[in-house]
C-alpha positions in Angstrom: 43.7 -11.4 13.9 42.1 -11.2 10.5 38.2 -10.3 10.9 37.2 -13.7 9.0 39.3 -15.4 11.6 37.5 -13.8 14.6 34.1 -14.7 13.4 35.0 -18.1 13.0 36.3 -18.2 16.4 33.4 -16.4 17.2 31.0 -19.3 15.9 33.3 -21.8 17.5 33.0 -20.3 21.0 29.3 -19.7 20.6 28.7 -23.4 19.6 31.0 -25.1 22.3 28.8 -22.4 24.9 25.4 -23.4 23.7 26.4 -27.1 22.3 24.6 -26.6 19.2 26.7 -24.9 16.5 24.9 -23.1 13.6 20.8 -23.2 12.8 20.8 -24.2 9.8 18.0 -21.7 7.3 14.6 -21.5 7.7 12.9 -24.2 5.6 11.1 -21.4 4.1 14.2 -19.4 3.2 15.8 -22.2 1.3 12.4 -23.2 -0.5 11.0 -19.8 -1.6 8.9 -19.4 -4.8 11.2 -20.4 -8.1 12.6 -18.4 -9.7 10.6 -17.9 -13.1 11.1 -18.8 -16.9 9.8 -15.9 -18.6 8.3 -18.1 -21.6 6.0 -17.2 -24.4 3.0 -18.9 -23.0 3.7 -17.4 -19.9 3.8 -13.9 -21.2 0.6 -14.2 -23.7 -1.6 -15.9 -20.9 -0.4 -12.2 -18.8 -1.0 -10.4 -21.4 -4.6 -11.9 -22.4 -5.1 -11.3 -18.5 -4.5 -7.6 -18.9 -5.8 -6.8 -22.2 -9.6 -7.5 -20.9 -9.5 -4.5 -19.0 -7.1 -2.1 -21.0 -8.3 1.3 -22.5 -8.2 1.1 -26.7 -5.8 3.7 -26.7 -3.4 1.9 -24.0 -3.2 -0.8 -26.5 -3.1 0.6 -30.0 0.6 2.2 -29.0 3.8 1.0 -28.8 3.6 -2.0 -31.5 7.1 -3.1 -31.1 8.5 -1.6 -27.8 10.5 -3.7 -25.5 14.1 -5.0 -24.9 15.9 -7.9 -26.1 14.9 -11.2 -24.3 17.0 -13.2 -26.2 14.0 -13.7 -28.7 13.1 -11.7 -31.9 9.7 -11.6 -34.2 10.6 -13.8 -36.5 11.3 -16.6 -33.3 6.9 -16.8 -32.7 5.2 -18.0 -35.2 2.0 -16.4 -36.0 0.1 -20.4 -35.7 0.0 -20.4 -31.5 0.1 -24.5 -32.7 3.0 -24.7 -34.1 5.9 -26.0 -33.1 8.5 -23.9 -31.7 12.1 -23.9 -30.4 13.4 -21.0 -28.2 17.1 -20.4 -26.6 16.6 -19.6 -22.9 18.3 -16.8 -21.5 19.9 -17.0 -17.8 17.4 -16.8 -15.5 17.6 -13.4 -13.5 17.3 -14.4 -10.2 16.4 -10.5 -9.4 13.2 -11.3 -10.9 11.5 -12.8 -8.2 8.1 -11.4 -6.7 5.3 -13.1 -4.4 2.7 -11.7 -6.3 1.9 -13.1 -9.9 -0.8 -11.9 -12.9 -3.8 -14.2 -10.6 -3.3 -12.4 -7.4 -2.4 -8.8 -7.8 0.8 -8.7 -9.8 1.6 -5.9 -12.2 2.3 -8.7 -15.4 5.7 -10.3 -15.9 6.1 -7.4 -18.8 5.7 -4.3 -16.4 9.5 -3.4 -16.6 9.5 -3.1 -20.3 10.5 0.4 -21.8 12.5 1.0 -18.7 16.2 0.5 -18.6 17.2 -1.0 -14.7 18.8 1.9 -13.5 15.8 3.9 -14.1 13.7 1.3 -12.6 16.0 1.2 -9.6 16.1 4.8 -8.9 12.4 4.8 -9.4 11.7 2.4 -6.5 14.6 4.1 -4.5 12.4 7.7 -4.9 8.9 6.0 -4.1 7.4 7.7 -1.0 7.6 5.7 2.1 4.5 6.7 3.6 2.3 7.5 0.1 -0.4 9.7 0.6 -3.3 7.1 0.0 -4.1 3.4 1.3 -4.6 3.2 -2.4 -1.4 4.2 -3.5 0.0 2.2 -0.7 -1.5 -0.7 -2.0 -0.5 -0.5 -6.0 3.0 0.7 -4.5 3.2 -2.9 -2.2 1.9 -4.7 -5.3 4.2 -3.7 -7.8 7.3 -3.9 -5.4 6.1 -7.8 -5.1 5.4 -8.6 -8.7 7.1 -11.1 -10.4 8.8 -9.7 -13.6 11.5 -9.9 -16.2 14.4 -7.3 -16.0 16.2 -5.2 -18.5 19.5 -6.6 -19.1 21.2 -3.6 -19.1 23.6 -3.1 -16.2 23.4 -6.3 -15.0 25.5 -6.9 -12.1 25.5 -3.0 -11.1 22.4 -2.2 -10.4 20.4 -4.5 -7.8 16.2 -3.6 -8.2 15.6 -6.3 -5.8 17.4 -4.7 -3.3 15.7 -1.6 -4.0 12.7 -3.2 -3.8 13.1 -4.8 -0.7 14.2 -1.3 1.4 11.6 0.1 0.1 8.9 -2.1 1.6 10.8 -2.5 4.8 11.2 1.9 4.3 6.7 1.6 4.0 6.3 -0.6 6.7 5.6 -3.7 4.6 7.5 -6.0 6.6 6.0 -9.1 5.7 6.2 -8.3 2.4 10.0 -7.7 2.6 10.3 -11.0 4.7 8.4 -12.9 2.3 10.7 -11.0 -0.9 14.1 -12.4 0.3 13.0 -15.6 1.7 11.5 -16.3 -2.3 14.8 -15.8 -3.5 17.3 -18.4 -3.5 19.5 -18.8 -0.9 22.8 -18.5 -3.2 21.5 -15.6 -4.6 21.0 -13.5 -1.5 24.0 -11.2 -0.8 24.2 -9.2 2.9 22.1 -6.1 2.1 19.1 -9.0 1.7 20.0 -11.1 4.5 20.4 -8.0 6.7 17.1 -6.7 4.9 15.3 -9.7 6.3 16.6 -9.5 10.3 16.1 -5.8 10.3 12.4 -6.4 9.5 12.1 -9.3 11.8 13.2 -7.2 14.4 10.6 -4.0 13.4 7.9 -6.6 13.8 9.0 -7.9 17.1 9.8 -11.6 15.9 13.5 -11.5 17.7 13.3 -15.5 18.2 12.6 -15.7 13.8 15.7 -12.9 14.1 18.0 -14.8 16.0 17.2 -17.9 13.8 18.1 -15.9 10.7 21.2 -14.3 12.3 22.8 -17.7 13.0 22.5 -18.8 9.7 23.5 -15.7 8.0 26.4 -14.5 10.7 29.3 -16.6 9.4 28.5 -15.6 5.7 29.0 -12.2 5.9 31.8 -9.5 7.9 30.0 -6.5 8.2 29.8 -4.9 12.1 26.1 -5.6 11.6 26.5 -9.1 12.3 28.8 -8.6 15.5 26.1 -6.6 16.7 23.4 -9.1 16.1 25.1 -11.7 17.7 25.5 -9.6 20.9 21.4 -8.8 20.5 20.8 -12.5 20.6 23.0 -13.6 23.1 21.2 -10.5 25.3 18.0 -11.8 24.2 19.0 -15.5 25.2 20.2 -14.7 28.6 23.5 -15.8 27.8 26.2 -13.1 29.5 29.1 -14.9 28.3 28.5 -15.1 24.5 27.1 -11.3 24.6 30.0 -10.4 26.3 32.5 -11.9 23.7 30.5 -10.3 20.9 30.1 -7.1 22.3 34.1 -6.9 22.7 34.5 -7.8 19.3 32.6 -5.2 18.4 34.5 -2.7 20.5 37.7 -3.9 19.2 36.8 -4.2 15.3 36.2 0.1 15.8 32.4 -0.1 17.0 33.0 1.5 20.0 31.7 4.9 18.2 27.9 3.9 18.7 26.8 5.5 21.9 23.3 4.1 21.4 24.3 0.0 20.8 26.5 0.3 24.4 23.9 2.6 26.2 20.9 -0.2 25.5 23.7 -2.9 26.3 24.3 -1.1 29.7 21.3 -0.9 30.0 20.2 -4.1 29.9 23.4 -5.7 31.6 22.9 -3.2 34.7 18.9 -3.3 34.7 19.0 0.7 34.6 17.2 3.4 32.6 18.5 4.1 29.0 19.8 7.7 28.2 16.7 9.1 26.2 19.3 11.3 24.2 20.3 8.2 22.7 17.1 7.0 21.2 16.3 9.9 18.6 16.8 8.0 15.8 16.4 4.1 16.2 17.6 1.5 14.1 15.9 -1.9 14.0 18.5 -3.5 16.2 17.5 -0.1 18.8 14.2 -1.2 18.7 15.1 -4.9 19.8 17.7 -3.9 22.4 14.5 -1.6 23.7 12.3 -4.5 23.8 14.8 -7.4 25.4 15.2 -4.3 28.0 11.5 -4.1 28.4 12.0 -0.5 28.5 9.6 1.8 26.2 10.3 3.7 22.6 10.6 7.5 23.8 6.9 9.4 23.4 9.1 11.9 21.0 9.0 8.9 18.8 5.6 9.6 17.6 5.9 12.5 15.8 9.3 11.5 14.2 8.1 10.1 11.3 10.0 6.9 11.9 8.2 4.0 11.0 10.3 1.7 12.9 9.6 3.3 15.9 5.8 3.4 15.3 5.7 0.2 14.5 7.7 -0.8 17.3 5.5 1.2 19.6 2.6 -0.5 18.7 4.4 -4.1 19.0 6.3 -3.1 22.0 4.8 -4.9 25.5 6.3 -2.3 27.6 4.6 0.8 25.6 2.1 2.2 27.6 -1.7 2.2 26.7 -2.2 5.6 25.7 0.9 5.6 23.9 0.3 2.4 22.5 -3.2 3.5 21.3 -1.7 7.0 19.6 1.0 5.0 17.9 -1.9 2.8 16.5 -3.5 5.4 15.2 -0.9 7.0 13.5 0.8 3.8 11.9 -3.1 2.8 10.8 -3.5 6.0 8.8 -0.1 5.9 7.1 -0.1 2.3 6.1 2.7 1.3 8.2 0.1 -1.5 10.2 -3.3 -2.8 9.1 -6.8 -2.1 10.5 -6.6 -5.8 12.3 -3.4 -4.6 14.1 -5.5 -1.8 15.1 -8.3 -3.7 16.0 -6.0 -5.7 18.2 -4.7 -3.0 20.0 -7.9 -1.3 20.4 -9.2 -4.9 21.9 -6.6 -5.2 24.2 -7.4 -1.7 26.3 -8.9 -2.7 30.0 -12.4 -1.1 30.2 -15.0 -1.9 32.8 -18.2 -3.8 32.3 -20.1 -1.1 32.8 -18.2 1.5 30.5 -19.3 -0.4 28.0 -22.3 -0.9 28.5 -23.2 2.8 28.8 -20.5 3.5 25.9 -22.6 5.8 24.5 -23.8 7.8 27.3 -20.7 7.7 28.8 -18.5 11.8 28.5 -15.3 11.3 25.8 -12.5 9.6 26.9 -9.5 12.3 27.2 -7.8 10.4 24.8 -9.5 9.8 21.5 -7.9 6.3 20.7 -9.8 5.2 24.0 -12.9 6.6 22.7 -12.6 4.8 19.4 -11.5 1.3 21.6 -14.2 1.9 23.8 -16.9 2.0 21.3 -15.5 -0.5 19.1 -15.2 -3.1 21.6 -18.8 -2.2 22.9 -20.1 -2.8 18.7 -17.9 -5.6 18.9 -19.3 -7.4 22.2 -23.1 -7.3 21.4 -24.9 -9.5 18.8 -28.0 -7.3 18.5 -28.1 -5.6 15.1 -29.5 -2.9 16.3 -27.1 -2.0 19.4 -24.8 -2.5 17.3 -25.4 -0.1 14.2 -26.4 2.6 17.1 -22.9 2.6 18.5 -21.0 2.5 15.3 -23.1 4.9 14.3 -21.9 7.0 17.3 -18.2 5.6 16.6 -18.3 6.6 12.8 -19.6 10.4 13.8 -17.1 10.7 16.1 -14.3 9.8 13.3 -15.9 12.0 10.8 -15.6 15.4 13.5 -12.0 14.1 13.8 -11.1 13.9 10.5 -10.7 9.8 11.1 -13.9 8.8 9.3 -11.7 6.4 6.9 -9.8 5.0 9.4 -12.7 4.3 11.8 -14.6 3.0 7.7 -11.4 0.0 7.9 -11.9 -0.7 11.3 -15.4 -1.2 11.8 -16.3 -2.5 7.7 -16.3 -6.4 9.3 -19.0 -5.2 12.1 -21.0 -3.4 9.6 -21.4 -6.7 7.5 -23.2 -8.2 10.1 -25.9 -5.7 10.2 -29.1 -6.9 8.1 -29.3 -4.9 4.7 -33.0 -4.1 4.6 -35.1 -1.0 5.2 -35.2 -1.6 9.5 -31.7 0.0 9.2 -32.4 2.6 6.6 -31.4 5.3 9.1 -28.2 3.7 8.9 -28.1 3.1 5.2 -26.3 5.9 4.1 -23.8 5.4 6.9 -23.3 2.1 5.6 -23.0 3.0 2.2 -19.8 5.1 2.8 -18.1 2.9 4.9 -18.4 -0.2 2.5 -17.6 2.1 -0.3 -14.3 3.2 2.3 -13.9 -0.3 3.1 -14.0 -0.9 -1.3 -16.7 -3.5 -0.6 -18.7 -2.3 -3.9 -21.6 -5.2 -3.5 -22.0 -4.1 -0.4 -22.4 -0.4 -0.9 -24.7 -1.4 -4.0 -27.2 -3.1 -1.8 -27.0 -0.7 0.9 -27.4 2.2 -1.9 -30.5 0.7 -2.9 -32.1 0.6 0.6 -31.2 4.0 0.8 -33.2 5.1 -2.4 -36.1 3.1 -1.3 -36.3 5.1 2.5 -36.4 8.8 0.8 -39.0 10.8 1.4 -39.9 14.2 2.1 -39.6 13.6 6.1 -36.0 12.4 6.3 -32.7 13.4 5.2 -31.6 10.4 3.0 -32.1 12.4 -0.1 -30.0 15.2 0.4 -27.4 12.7 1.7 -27.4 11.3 -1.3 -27.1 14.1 -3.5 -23.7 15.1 -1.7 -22.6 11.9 -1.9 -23.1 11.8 -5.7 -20.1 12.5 -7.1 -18.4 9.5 -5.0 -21.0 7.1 -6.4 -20.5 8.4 -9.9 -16.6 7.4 -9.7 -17.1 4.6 -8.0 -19.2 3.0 -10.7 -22.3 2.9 -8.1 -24.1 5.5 -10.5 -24.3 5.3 -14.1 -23.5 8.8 -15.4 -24.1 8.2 -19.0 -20.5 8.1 -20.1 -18.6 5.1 -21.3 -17.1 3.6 -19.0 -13.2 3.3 -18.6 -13.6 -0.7 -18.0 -16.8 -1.5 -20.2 -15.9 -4.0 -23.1 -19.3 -4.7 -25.2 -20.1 -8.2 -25.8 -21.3 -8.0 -29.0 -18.1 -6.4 -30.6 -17.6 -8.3 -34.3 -13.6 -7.8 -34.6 -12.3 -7.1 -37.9 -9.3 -9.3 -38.3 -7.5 -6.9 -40.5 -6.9 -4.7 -38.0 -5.7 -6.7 -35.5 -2.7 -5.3 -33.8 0.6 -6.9 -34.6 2.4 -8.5 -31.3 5.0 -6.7 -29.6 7.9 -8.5 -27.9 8.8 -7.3 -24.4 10.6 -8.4 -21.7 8.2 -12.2 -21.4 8.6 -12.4 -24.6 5.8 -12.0 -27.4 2.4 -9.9 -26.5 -0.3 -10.1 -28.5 -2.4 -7.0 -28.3 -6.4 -6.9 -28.3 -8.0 -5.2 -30.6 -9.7 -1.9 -29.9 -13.1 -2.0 -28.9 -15.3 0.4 -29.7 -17.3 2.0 -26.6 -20.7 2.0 -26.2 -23.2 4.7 -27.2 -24.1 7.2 -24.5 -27.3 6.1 -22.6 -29.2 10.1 -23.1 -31.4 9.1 -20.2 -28.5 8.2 -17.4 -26.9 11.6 -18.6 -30.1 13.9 -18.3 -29.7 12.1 -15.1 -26.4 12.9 -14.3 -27.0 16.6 -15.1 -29.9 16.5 -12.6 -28.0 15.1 -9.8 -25.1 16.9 -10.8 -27.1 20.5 -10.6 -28.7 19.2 -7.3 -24.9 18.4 -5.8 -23.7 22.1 -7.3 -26.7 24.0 -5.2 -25.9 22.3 -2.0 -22.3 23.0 -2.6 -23.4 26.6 -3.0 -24.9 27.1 0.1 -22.0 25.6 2.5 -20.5 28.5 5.1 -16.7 27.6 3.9 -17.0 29.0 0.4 -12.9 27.9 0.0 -13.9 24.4 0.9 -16.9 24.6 -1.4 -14.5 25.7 -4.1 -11.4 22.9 -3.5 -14.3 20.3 -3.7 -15.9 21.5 -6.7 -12.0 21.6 -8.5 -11.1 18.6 -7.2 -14.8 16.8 -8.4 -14.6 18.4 -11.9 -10.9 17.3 -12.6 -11.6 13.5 -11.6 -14.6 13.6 -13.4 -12.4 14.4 -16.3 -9.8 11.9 -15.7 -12.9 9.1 -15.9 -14.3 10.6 -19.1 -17.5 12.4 -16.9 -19.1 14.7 -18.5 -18.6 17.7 -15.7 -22.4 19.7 -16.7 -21.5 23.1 -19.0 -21.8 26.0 -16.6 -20.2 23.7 -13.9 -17.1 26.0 -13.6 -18.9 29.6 -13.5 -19.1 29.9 -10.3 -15.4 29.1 -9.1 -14.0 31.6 -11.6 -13.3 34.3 -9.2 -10.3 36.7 -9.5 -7.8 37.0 -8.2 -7.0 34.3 -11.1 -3.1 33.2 -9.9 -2.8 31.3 -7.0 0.3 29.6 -5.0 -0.6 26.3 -5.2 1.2 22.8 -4.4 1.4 20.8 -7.6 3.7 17.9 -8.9 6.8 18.3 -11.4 5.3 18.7 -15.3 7.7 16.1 -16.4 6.3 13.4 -13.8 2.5 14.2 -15.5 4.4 14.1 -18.9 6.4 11.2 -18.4 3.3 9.7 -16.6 1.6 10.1 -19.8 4.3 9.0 -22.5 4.5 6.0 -20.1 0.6 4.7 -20.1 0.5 5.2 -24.0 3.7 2.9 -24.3 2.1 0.5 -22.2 4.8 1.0 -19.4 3.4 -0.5 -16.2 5.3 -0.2 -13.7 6.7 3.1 -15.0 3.1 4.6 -15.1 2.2 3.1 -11.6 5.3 4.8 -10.3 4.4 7.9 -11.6 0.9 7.6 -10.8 2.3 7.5 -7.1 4.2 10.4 -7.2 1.4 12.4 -8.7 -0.7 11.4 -6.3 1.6 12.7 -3.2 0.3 16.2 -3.5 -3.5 15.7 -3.8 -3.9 15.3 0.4 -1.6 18.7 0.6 -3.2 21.9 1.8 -3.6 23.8 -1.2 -2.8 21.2 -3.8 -3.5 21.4 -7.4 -5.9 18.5 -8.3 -5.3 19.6 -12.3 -2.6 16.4 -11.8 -5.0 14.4 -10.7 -6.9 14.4 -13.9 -3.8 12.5 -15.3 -3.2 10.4 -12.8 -6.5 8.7 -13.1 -6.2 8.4 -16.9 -3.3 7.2 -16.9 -4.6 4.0 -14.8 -7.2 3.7 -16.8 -5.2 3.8 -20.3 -3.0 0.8 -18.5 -6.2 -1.5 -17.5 -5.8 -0.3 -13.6 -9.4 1.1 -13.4 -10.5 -0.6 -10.2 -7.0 1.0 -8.5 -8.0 4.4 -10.6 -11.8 4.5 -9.2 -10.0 3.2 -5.6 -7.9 6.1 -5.8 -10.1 8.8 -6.8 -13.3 7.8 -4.0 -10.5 7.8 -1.3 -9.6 11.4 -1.9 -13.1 12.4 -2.7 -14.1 10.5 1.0 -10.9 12.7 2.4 -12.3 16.1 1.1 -15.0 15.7 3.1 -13.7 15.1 6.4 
């Protein structure tokens, strides 16, 4: 019997045994976002977007890069009013993306300079667990943007396929969901539909799965779908239909995967699965575990498997402490958000009392029931000042841990109930970070001033302050004296003979901004600087862990110079101590060259890619942050300076844990 012929006899059996037939496609998988027409208008209004926050020399390159869009210069008049009449290519369907130019997308031009093969083995190499939230984020966002494609090798290569692994490789199921469901349903081959159940089933939606399966199943032929079916049937209580699927799979040459038939056992006989099956779960593992009600392995943890994490944290049968490990661990890589967290840490049994003495209380022997237990005592009293006490205690306890940012995203909603005003000055600086953590810069600006206000001689808040100076600095909190990366002057007169000439990329024409000149430097913010900068240096002198002093130092200077800071003359005399060579861990010179070419040539996605990559060391014990200097500039040439100043406070806020 052909293989067509037995899924058809398949979806017979299974409709005459549950009397309704095939679920038709989500609503939301048929009417997805459309597909878009990469127009002139479209690409200008992107480009005008960008260009207010683009470096001069980002956008006085490149004049006439791009590929062929099926328009040339001569098809765009210079008079935007004129009338015009363009030849529409075919609409890529690949193109599609959740995220546009208004809410986080990269610019329907971000492709341009890169040919699609290179763009797709780009996205293929991306990390799947980036080293920063902030990379994470710029890595999720440019996997979602909506942008035209090369039109070379079109047909071989698939970038939206890329793209979707990839985010369901990072743990970005929603985004992958939301990917495939926005492109049209005629357009999706298997690797997408199977894309789309394998991250319904990470995530724990095996209802939305089994929805999905039934109106993909008699598309497609792969074993995946055999196996699906059996899930489902499991899943529905229904013996009959997964016993039919699960001999189809046996007899179509399935009967080679020890784990699918242990967890079908398993749950047939009500019995314990092997544990030496489960070493390296597959999404469909993970819902087999779950309709068995049986728990991921503990070994899970440290595999590096974000499924499994994931699923850990998801999974009802995990147990507590496991639960709250796997939390923590799939918090600080990306792969689930600080709600998810703060659900899990909410749903941890503590007495009355605990909490109420939560901070007299000895440690809990397992630190994610130290953290829940604090954060649920911050959570469950509406005094301001209980409450700052015990995040306080909570943050402290982070910081000895090395956790301080996680514990920063957690508890950033609780700390914006606490009154800004000099009552809470003891708390001000602890405030400040943890907005500036959480990137909530009005925050940290009105808790920074508070904190100025409270110095004196009889507290600590001004020596705080000085070692968190280099963090404000980059952050934009401080003015340093230095022009700033994002700073456009108002009163700029343009010269409209030396307007650039527009380019014509992959939306079609760009029309660059002009340069604009930066402002003067302000003497008195960089006598300043200097001051605070000498002040940060002598504390820095006097810590026990000269090393540590010594990475911090490099890794302050070298950002500093990636934002255009000045970093003070002298500043390196005391960290140039032989023995001179050093084993470091640094990133390929052709990623920082390439990085570099990229940003000039106005490359988006290319540079952000890059940017990534370089990135991946900086966490790394011994890393070189000379890359970092790069990486920074490079955002800042393309316009990305609030992802550039993200970046570089995250790994300055890391250094110091």
């Amino acid at each position: 019997m052909a293989f067509r012929s037995r899924l058809l006899l398949q979806t017979c059996l299974l409709a005459m045994m549950t009397g309704t037939g095939l679920v038709p496609a989500p609503a939301n998988a048929q009417n997805g976002a459309p597909v878009p027409l990469f127009l002139k208008q479209e690409a200008q209004q992107d480009a005008t977007g960008r260009s207010d926050t683009r470096s001069p020399s980002a956008n006085s390159t490149n004049g006439q890069r791009g590929f062929n869009s099926g328009s040339s210069a001569d098809s765009f008049p210079s008079d935007p009013n004129a009338v015009q009449s363009l030849t529409l290519q075919a609409v890529d369907a690949e193109a599609v993306g959740t995220l546009g130019p208004s809410n986080g997308g990269l610019g329907t031009d971000m492709w341009t300079g890169t040919s699609r093969r290179s763009a797709a083995q780009l996205v293929t190499n991306l990390p799947a667990t980036p080293a920063t939230h902030t990379a994470r984020d710029l890595q999720k966002r440019l996997l979602l943007s909506i942008a035209a494609l090369p039109e070379d090798n079109t047909g071989k290569v698939s970038l939206l396929e890329a793209r979707v692994a990839k985010l369901i490789n990072m743990g970005a199921l929603d985004g992958a969901i939301d990917l495939v469901r926005a492109t049209p349903q005629g357009s999706r081959g298997s690797m997408l539909a199977q894309a789309e159940v394998n991250a319904l089933m990470i995530g724990g939606r095996i209802d939305e799965a089994c929805n999905a399966i039934k109106s993909y199943s008699a598309s497609f032929e792969e074993m995946f779908w055999l196996k699906a079916a059996a899930m489902c049937a499991l899943h529905a209580n229904d013996p009959a239909g997964a016993a039919f699927s699960v001999d189809l799979v046996r007899e179509m040459g399935g009967e080679n995967d020890a784990t699918f038939f242990g967890l079908v056992s398993a749950i047939r006989n009500g019995s314990a699965v092997d544990p030496d099956l489960l070493t390296d779960l597959r999404p469909i593992d993970i819902a087999l575990l779950a309709i068995a009600k049986q728990s991921i392995p503990t070994s899970q943890i440290e595999s590096g498997n974000a499924a499994a994490l994931i699923g850990l944290t998801n999974a009802a049968a995990t147990p507590t402490d496991l639960r709250l490990e796997a939390a923590r661990k799939a918090e600080k890589l990306g792969l689930i958000s600080a709600d998810k967290l703060a659900e899990v840490y909410r749903g941890v049994q503590f007495e009355e009392s605990d909490l109420e003495d939560a901070l007299d209380d000895a440690a809990e022997s397992v630190q994610g029931r130290q953290y829940a237990k604090l954060y649920q005592a911050a959570l469950r009293t509406d005094v301001p000042a209980a409450r700052a006490e015990i995040l306080a205690s909570l943050f402290e306890t982070a910081q000895i841990n090395g956790d301080f940012l996680q514990a920063a995203r957690l508890g950033a909603p609780l700390v914006d109930d606490i009154p800004v005003n000099n009552d809470f000055s003891w708390f001000a600086i602890t405030a400040l970070k943890t907005s500036i953590a959480a990137n909530n810069m009005e925050r940290a600006s009105t808790w920074l001033r508070v904190a100025k206000s409270s110095a004196t001689p009889g507290n600590d808040i001004s020596s705080r302050l000085s070692l968190l100076y280099p963090v404000l600095a980059i952050s934009g909190l401080e003015d340093t004296g230095s022009p700033r990366p994002d700073e456009q002057s108002a009163s700029v007169q343009v010269n409209e003979d030396v307007i650039a000439k527009p380019r014509f990329g992959l939306g079609g024409a760009i029309n660059q901004a002009p340069a604009q000149p930066t402002r003067a430097v302000d003497l008195q913010a960089l006598t300043d600087h200097r001051s605070r900068m000498t002040e940060w240096q002598e504390i820095q002198a006097a810590r026990a862990d000269r090393n540590a002093a010594k990475r911090t130092a490099e890794l302050v200077y070298n950002l500093f110079y990636g934002f255009g800071i000045e970093v003070p003359d002298g500043a390196w005399d005391s960290l140039l101590v032989a023995p001179y060579a050093e084993q470091r861990m640094t990133v390929s010179s052709a990623v920082t060259h390439q990085m570099i070419d990229a940003a000039r040539n106005d490359e988006t996605a290319k540079t952000a890619i890059l940017a990534i990559q370089a990135q991946q060391v900086a966490t790394m014990e011994n890393a070189d942050p000379k890359a970092l200097t790069d990486t920074v500039a490079a955002l800042n040439m393309l316009g990305l300076t609030a992802d550039a100043r993200k970046l570089a406070t995250e790994l300055l806020l890391i250094s110091d844990q």
